[in-house]
C-alpha positions in Angstrom: 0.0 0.0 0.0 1.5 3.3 -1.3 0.2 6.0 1.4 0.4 10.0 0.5 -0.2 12.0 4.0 -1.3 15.5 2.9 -1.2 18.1 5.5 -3.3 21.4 4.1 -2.1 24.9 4.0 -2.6 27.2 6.5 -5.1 30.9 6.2 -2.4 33.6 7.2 -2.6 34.0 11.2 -1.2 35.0 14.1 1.5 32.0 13.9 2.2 32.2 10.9 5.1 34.4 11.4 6.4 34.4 7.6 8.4 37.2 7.1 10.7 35.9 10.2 10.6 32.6 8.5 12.1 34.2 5.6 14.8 35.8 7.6 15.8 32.2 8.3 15.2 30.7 5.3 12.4 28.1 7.2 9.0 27.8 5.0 6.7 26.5 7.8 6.8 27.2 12.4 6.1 23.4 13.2 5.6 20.4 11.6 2.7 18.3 11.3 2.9 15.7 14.2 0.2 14.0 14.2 0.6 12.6 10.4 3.7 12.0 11.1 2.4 9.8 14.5 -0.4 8.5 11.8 2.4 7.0 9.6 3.7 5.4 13.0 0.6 4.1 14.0 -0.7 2.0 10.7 1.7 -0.9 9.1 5.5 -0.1 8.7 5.3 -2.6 5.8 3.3 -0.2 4.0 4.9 3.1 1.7 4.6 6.5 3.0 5.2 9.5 1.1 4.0 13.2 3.3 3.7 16.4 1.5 3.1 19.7 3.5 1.4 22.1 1.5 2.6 24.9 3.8 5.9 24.2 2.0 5.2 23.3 -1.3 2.3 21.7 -3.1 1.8 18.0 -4.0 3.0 17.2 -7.8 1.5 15.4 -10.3 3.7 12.0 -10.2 2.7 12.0 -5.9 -0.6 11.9 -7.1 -0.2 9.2 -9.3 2.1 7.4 -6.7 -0.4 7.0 -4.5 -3.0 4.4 -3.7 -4.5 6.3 -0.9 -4.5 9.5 0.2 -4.7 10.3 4.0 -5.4 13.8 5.2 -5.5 15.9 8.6 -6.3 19.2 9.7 -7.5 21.5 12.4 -10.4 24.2 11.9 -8.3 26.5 10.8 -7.2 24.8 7.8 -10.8 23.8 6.6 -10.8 25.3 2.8 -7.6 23.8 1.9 -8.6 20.6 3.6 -11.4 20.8 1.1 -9.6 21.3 -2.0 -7.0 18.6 -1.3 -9.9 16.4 -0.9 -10.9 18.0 -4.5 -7.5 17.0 -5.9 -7.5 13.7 -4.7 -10.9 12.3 -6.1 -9.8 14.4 -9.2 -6.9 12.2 -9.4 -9.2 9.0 -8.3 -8.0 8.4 -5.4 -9.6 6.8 -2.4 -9.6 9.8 0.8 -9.3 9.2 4.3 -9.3 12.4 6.7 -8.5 13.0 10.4 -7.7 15.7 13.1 -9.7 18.3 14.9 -11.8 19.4 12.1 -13.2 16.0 11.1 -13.5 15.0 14.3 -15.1 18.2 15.6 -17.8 18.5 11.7 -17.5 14.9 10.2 -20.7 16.0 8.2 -18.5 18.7 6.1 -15.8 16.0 5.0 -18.3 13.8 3.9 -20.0 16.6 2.0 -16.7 17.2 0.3 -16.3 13.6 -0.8 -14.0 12.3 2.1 -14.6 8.5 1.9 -13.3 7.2 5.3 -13.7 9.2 8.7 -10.5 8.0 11.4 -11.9 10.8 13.8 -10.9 10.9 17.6 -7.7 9.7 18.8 -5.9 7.6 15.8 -4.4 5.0 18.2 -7.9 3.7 18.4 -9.0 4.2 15.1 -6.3 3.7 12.9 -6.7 0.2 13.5 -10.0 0.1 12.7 -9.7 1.6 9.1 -6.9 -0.7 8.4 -9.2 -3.7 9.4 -11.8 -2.2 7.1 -9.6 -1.7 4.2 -8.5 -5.2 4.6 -12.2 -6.3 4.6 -12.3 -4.8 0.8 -14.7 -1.6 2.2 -14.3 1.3 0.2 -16.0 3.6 2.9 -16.3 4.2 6.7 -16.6 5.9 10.0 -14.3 5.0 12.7 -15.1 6.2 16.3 -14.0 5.8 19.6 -17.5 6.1 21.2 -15.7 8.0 24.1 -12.6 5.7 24.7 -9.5 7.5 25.4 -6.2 5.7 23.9 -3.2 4.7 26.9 -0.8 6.6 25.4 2.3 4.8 26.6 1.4 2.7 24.0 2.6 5.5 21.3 5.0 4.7 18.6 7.5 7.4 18.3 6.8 9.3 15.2 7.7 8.8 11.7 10.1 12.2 11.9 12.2 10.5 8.4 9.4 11.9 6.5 9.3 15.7 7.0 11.6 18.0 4.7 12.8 18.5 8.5 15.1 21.8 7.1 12.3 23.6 5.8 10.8 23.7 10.0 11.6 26.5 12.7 11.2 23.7 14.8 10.3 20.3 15.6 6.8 19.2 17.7 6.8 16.5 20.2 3.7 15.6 23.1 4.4 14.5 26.2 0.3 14.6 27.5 -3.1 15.0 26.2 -6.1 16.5 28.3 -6.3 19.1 30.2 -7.7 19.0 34.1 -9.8 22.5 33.5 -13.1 23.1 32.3 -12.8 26.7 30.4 -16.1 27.2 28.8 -14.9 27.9 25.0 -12.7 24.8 25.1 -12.6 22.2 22.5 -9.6 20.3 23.9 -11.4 18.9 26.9 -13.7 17.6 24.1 -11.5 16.3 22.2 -9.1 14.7 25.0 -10.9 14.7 28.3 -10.0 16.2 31.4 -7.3 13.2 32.6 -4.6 14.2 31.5 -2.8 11.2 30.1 1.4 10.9 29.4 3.5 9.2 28.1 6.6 7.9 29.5 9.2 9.4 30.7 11.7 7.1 28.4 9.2 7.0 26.0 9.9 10.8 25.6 13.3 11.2 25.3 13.0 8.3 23.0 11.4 10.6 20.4 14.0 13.4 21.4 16.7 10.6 20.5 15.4 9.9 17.7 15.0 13.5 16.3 19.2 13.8 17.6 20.0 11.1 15.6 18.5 12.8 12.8 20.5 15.7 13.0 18.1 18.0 14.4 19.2 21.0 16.8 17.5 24.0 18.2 13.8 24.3 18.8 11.4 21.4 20.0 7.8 22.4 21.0 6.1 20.4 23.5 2.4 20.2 21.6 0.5 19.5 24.8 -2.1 21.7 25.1 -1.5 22.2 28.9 1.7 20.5 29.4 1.3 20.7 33.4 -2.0 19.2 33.9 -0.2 16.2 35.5 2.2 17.3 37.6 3.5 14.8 39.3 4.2 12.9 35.9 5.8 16.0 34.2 8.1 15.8 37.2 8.9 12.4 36.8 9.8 13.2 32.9 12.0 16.6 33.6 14.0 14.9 35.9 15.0 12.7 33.0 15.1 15.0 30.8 17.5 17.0 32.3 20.1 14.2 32.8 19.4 13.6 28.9 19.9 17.6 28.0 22.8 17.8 30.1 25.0 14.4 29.0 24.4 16.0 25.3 25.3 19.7 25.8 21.0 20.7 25.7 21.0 20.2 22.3 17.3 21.6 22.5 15.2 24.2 23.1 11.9 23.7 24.8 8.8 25.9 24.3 5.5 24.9 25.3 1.9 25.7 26.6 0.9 25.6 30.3 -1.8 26.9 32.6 -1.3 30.4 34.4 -1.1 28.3 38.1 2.6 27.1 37.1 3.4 30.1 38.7 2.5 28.8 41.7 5.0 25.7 41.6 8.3 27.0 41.8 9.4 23.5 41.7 8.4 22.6 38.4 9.2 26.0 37.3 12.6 25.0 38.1 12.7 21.9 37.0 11.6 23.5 33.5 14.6 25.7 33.3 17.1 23.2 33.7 15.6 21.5 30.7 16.3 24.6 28.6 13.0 25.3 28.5 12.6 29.4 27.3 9.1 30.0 26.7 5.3 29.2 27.9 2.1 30.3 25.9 -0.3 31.2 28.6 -4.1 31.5 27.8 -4.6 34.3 30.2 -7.9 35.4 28.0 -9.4 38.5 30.1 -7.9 40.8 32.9 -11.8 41.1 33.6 -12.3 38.4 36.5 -16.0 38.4 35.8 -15.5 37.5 32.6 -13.4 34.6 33.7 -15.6 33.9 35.8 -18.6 33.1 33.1 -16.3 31.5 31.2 -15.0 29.2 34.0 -11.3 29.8 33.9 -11.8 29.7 37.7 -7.8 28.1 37.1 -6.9 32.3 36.5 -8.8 33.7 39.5 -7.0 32.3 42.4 -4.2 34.3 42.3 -3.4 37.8 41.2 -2.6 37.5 37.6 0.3 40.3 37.6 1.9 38.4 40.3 1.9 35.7 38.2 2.9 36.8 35.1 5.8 38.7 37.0 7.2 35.3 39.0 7.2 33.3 35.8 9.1 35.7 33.7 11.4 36.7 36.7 12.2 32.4 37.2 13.6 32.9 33.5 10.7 31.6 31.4 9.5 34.2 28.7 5.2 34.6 28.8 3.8 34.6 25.6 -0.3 35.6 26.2 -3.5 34.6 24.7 -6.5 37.1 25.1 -9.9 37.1 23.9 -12.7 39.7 23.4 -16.3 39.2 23.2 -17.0 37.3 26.4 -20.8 37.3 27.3 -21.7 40.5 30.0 -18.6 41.7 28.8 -18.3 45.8 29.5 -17.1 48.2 27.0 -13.3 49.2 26.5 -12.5 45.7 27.1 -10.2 45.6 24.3 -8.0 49.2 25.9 -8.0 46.9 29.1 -6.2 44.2 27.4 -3.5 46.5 25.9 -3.1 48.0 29.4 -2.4 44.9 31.3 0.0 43.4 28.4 1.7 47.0 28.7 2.1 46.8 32.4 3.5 43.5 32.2 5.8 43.9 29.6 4.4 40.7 27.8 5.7 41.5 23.9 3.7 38.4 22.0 0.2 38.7 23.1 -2.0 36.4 20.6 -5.7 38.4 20.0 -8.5 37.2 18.5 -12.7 37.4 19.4 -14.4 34.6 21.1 -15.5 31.9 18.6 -18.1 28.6 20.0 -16.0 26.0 18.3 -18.4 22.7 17.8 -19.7 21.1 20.6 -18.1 23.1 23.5 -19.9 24.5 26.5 -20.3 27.5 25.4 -21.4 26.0 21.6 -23.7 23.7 23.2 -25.0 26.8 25.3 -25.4 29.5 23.1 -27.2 26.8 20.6 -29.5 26.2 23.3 -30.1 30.2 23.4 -30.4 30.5 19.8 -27.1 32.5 19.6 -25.2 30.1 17.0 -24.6 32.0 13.9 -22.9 30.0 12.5 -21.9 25.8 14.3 -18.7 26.3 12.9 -16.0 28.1 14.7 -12.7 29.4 13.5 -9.4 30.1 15.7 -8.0 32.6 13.1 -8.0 36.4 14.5 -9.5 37.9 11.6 -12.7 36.1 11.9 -15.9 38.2 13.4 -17.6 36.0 16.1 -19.8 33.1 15.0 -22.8 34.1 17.6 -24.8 37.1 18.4 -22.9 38.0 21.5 -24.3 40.4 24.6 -23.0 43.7 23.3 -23.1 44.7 20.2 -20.6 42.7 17.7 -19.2 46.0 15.6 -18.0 47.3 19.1 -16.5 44.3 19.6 -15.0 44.3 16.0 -13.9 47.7 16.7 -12.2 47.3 20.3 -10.4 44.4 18.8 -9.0 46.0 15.6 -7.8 49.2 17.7 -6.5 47.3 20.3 -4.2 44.9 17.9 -3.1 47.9 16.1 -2.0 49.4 19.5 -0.2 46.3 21.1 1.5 46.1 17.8 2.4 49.1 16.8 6.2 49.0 16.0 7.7 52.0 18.7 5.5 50.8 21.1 6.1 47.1 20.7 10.0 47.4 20.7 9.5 49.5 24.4 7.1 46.4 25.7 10.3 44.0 24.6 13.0 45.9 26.5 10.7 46.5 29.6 9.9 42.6 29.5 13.5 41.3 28.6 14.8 43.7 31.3 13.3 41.8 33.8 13.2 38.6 32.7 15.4 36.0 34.6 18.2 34.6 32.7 19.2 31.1 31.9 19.4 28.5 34.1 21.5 26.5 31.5 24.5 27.2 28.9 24.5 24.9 26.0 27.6 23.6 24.2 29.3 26.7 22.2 29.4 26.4 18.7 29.6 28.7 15.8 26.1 30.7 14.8 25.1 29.4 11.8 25.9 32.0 8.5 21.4 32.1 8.4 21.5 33.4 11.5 23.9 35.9 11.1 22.7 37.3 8.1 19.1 37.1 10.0 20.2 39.5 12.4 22.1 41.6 10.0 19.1 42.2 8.3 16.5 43.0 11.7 19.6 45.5 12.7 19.4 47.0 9.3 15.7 47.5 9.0 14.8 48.7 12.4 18.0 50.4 13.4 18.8 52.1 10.4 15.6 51.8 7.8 13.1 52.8 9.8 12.0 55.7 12.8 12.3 52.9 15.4 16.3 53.4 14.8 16.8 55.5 17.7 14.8 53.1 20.4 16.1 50.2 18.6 20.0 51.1 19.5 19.3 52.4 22.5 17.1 49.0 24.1 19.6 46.9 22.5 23.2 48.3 24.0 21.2 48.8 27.0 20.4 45.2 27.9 23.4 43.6 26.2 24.7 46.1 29.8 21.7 45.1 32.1 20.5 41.8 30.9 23.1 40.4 28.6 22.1 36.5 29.2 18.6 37.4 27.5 19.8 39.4 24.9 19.9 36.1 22.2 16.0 35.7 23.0 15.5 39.6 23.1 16.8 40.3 19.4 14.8 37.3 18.5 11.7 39.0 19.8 12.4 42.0 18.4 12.4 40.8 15.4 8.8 39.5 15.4 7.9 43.2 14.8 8.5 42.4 11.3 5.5 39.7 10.5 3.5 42.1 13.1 4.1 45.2 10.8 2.3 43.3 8.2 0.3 41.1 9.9 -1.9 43.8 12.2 -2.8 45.6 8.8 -4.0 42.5 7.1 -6.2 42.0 10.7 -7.7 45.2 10.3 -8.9 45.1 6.2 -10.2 41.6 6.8 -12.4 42.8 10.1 -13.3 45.8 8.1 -14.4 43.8 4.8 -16.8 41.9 7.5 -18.3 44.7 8.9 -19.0 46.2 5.8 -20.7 43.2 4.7 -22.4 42.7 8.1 -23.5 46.3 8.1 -25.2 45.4 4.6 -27.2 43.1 5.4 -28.4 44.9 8.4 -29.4 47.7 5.9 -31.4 44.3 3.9 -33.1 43.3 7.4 -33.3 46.2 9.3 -35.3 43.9 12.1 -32.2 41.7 12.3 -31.0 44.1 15.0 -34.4 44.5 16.9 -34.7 40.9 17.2 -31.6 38.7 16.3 -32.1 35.5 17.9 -35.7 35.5 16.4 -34.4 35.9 12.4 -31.2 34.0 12.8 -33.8 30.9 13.1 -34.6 31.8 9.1 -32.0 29.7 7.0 -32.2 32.5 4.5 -30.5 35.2 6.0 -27.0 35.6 4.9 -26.0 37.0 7.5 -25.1 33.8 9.0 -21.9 33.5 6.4 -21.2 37.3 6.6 -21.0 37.5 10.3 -18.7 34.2 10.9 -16.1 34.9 7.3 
């Protein structure tokens, strides 16, 4: 069996960071992981081939290659998922998709032509679909009816088939689940709220494998709350560490974690001397009522400046989530979010509104309330909401775009990195010297060039930088790295602002069309034929 893994391209977002890429010559942030845990799940006797759209596009002969085409994707990548889908039954090729999206919609893929569903968690699955295809089926659903996979069963994954040099870095997972029950959520529905690991040596069996194939620098830790089981992580950083050290820390960990890590200095610890660098924290709101209705009761314990502050002052660098359009949320919640990222210094603050992704809480809530818009949510920051939310959505729209353009405007985004990097601790660990690499060089030659000569951000550009290589001078790799993510945000907050506006304009239309759409919306959003449903949620 000749098997072509597709992984479809991504909408431009947040992440998608490509004019830093460039600077580095990398085509795509992270790999995709789970096709390549897909092709280490089903028979090793069978051929794999994986092409990444992100990089380049699949070609003709691939195509032709193939006697099955297996695809996965998350919500965000849903119209390219779509057309590769198109491309494949084009080509006559039997489809198999799998991921969040399919999982989350099934009903879509199957309108698209998809003919085998491997939705939940493939461990389970897989197995199913290859037992069906050795039955002679030429179409199925496989499901886990609510059975989570032990993952210590986990093959490490199939990393010999990414075009690994064209990756900023490399993914791993250490846990699935997450212990919380945040409202707007869909990874406690897609993983449950036991957070299960892996081993320890099953771990740094992966990491091996990824030395062994030459890989150095990044490695993001996938798990979507990586300390949900503490006592486990423990058990894993402790080995880790050993593993880092006997090597020279060949890597460099990033991950995602709760905001309450601030409140274990242990593991805090215990990350640093891992080489760990930086944590994406969904910190959402500094409104604590809004946390409140959206039951991120994990962010109200403690005060959330103190814990931003004792995380970055340990050494680990805060990258923030927020999100506007929470239900009884007041006005100027947006100016609020821009003030607490500028008094804590936090430079990468990821912005988008409040979306019900399917079957959520809130989704299940709000369709209950005949809010739903739209039952398909996207995670992409220039996307209005997909519900009629409590206030009205073009203020919303409005706060949002203004408050992007201000966290990321480039003078003041250059300050909010040397007041953060100023304070931030510095590394617990030195990896081995060797020579920067002639990419990297260049890289920086090139961010010193624009923004301290090019541009009107030369003066504050010198003066940050010579300052903390004086103050801070273990930071400043990380801090001239930061700085230059001002220039995908340069670009990136103007393309936020057209797309919004495009929506509101079209939104505002159809207002104009149905004038009682704003007197009553939950009664005419029950009437399939108001477009609005498609101009409010694209």
């Amino acid at each position: 069996m000749k098997v072509l893994l597709v992984y479809p391209e991504f909408p431009k977002t947040f992440w998608s960071y490509e004019k830093i890429l460039e600077l580095v010559q990398r085509k795509v942030l992270l790999p995709p992981l789970g096709l390549v845990t897909v092709a280490a799940i089903l028979p090793q006797e069978w051929d794999y081939k994986l092409v990444d759209v992100n990089i380049r596009p699949v070609d003709e002969l691939e195509w032709q290659w193939a006697d099955l085409v297996i695809i996965s994707a998350m919500i965000v990548q849903k119209d390219d998922i779509i057309r590769q889908i198109g491309f494949a039954r084009f080509h006559g090729k039997p489809v198999a998709v799998g991921g969040p999206y399919p999982t989350s919609t099934p009903e879509e893929l199957v309108a698209a032509g998809a003919d085998f569903l491997i939705l939940d968690e493939g461990e389970i699955t897989l197995p199913m679909f290859v037992e069906a295809l050795q039955r002679g089926e030429k179409s199925g659903q496989f499901r886990s009816d609510g059975v989570k996979p032990d993952v210590t069963t986990t093959p490490i994954p199939r990393y010999d088939l990414l075009e690994r040099g064209a990756y900023d870095s490399m993914s791993v997972q250490f846990s699935r689940g997450c212990p919380f029950q945040c409202e707007f959520c869909d990874i406690i529905v897609l993983y449950g709220r036991k957070p299960r690991t892996k081993e320890p040596a099953q771990l740094i069996a992966e990491l091996q494998c990824l030395y062994d194939l030459g890989w150095k620098g990044g490695v993001f830790m996938v798990d979507d709350n990586f300390i949900g089981n503490k006592r486990n992580v423990k058990r894993m950083l402790q080995e880790l560490e050993v593993w880092q050290r006997e090597r020279g820390y060949p890597f460099r960990f990033d991950t995602e974690a709760s905001l309450d890590l601030a409140d274990d200095q242990e593991m805090i610890d215990l990350m640093l001397s891992c080489n760990f660098a930086a944590v994406f924290m969904g910190i959402e709101t500094p409104d604590t009522d809004s946390l409140a209705v959206t039951k991120k009761f994990q962010n109200t314990r403690s005060p959330l400046l103190d814990s931003v502050d004792k995380v970055t002052r340990s050494g680990l660098r805060v990258i923030a989530g927020f999100i506007i359009g929470f239900d009884g949320e007041k006005a100027g919640a947006g100016e609020r979010i821009v003030a607490f990222s500028e008094e804590t210094g936090i430079p990468t603050t990821t912005f988008s509104m409040l979306q019900a992704l399917p079957h959520t809480a809130l989704w299940h809530r709000l369709d209950k309330e005949g809010r739903l818009i739209e039952k398909d949510g996207n995670i992409n920051q220039t996307t209005l909401m997909n519900f009629v939310p409590t206030r009205p959505v073009e203020d919303i729209a409005k706060e949002y775009v203004e408050a992007f353009q201000a966290l990321y405007e480039p003078h003041r985004y250059l300050d909010r990195v040397y007041r953060y990097f100023l304070k931030l601790g510095t590394p617990r660990v030195k990896p081995a010297a060797q020579l920067p690499e002639w990419v990297v060089v260049r890289a920086l030659l090139i961010v010193c060039w624009r923004q301290g000569m090019k541009r009107s951000t030369r003066w504050a550009f010198w003066h940050h930088l010579i300052h903390m290589l004086i103050a801070n001078p273990g930071v400043a790799e990380q801090y001239l790295a930061v700085c230059a993510h001002n220039e995908h945000f340069l670009e990136y907050r103007d393309i936020v602002r057209e797309q919004i506006e495009d929506q509101l304009a079209a939104y505002r239309h159809e207002l104009e069309r149905h004038p009682d759409l704003l007197a009553n919306p939950q009664a005419e959003l029950q009437a399939n034929d108001i477009p609005v449903r498609s101009s409010l949620a694209r």
